[in-house]
C-alpha positions in Angstrom: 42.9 -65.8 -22.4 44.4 -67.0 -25.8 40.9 -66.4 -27.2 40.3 -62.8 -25.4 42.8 -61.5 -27.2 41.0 -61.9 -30.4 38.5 -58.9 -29.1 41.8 -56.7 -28.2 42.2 -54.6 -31.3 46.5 -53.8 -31.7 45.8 -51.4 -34.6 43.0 -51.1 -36.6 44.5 -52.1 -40.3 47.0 -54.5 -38.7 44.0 -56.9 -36.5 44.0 -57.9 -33.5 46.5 -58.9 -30.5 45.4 -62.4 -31.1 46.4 -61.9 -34.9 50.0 -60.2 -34.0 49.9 -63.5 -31.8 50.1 -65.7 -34.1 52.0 -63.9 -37.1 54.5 -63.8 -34.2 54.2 -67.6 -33.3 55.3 -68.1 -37.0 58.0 -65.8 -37.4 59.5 -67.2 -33.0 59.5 -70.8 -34.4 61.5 -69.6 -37.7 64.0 -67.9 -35.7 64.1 -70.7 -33.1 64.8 -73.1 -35.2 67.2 -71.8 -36.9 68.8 -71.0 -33.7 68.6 -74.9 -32.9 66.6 -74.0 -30.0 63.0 -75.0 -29.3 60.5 -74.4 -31.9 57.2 -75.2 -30.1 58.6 -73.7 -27.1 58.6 -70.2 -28.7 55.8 -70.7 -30.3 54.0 -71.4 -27.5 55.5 -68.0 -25.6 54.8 -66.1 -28.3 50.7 -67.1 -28.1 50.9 -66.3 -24.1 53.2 -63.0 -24.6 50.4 -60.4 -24.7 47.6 -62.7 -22.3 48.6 -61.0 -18.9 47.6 -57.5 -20.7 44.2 -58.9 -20.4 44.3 -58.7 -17.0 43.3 -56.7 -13.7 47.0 -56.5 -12.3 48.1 -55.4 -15.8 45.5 -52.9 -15.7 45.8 -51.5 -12.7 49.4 -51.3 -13.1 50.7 -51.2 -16.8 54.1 -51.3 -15.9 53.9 -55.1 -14.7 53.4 -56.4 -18.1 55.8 -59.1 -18.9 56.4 -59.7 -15.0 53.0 -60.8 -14.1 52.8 -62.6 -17.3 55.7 -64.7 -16.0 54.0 -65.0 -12.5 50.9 -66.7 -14.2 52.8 -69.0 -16.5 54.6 -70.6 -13.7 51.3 -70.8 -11.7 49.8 -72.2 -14.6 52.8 -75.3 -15.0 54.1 -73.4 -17.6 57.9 -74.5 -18.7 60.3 -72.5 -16.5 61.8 -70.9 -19.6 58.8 -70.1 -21.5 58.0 -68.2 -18.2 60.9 -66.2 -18.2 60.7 -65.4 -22.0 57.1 -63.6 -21.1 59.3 -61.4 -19.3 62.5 -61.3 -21.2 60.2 -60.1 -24.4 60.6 -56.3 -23.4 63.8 -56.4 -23.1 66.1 -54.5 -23.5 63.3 -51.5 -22.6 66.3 -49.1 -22.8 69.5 -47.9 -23.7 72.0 -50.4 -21.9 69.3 -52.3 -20.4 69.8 -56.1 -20.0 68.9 -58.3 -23.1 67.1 -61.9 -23.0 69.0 -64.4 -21.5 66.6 -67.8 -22.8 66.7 -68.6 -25.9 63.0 -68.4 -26.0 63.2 -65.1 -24.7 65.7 -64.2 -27.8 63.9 -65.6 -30.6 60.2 -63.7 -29.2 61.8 -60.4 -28.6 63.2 -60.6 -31.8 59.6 -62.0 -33.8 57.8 -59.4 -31.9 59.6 -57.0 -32.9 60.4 -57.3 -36.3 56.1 -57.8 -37.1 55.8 -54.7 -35.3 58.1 -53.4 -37.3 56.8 -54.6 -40.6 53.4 -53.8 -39.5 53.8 -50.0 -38.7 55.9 -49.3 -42.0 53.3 -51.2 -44.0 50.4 -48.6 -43.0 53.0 -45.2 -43.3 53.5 -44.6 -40.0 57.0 -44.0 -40.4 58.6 -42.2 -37.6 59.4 -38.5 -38.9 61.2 -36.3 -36.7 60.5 -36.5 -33.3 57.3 -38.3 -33.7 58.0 -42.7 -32.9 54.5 -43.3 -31.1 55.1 -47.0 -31.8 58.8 -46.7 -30.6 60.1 -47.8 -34.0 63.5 -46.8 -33.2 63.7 -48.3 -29.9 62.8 -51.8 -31.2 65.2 -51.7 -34.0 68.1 -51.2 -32.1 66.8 -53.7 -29.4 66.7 -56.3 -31.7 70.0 -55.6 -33.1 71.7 -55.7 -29.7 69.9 -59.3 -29.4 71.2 -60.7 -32.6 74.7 -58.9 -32.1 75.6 -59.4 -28.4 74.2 -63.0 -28.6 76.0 -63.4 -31.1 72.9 -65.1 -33.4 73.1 -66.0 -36.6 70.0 -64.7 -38.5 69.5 -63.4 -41.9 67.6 -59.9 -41.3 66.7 -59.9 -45.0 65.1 -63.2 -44.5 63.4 -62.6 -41.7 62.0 -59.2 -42.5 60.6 -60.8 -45.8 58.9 -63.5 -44.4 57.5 -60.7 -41.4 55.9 -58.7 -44.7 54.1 -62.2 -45.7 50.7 -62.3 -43.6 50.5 -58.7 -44.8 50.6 -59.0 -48.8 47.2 -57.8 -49.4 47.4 -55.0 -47.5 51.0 -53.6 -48.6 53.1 -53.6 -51.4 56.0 -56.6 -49.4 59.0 -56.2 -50.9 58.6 -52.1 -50.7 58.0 -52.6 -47.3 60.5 -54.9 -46.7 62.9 -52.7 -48.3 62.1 -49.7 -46.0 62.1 -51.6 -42.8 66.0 -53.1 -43.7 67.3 -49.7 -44.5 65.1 -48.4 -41.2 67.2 -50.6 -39.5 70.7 -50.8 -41.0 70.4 -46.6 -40.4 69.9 -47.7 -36.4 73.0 -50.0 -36.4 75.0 -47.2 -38.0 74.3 -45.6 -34.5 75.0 -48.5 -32.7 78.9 -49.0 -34.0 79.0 -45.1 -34.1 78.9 -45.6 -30.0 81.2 -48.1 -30.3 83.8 -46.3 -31.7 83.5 -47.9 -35.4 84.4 -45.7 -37.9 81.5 -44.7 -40.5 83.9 -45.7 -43.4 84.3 -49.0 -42.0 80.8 -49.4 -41.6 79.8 -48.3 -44.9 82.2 -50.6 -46.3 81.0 -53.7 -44.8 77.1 -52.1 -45.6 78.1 -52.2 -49.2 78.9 -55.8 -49.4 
């Protein structure tokens, strides 16, 4: 079903789900390896994360994405870990809801999304308000609680920039990459306001 998803249109300036595939093969593999954990591994969930969407279970019953895409990886031989990372790549899908446990999981919940991310800033649809049809600020902070309460070394700068790279003749990068970082660093002020840390604190540590 790899090659379905090239006819699956994610949104229409940002290509298909087989494109957001494999921009988020590249950025998995970065994050994997500099996790020291497997690169092809990730890389390999990330090009199977969006397959089971193509099929009549997912369709019948949206809400089994991920799951069924975990069924049909281990029917299919598919590592046991790769599996669970087609699974663990909507998590967390809520406040205080459990985070990826694999590092497979970790490093494609984070790739997916940071593209998405990068993607949705780079055409303007920046959340205003109310209004977060793509769930902007839901995926920041899940990505943040991956990173923080796994305790992962990653350079969101870096990561964010190279996210903005399959995209430079459609966007302006380092504009984009810009808005995406503060997008996010305004979401982990929440986060440590919830935890008690106070904004000064925060701010200081922001500055540097």
């Amino acid at each position: 079903r790899i090659g379905a998803l090239k006819a699956v249109v994610f949104q229409d300036k940002l290509g298909t789900l087989h494109d957001k595939a494999v921009r988020v093969a590249d950025l998995a593999g970065r994050i994997a390896e500099t996790c020291d954990s497997d690169v092809e591994l990730a890389r390999r969930a990330a090009l199977l994360a969006k397959c089971d969407l193509l099929t009549e279970m997912v369709g019948e019953f949206p809400e089994l994405q991920g799951t069924m895409g975990r069924y049909y990886a281990r029917a299919d031989g598919e590592p046991a870990e790769l599996a669970e990372a087609l699974n663990e790549q909507y998590l967390p899908r809520f406040s205080g809801d459990a985070l990826p446990s694999s590092p497979t999981g970790r490093a494609l919940a984070i790739a997916d999304r940071i593209d998405t991310l990068v993607g949705i800033f780079g055409i303007g649809q920046v959340p205003t308000g109310d209004k977060d049809p793509y769930g902007l600020r839901r995926a920041a902070l899940g990505l943040l609680r991956i990173i923080i309460e796994a305790e992962l070394s990653l350079d969101m700068r870096d990561l964010i920039a190279a996210a903005t790279q399959p995209f430079t003749q459609l966007f302006d990068s380092a504009s984009v990459a810009e808005q995406v970082y503060d997008f996010t660093m305004e979401r982990l002020r929440a986060y440590y306001a919830d935890s008690e840390i106070a904004p000064d604190v925060f701010e200081a540590v922001l500055a540097r």
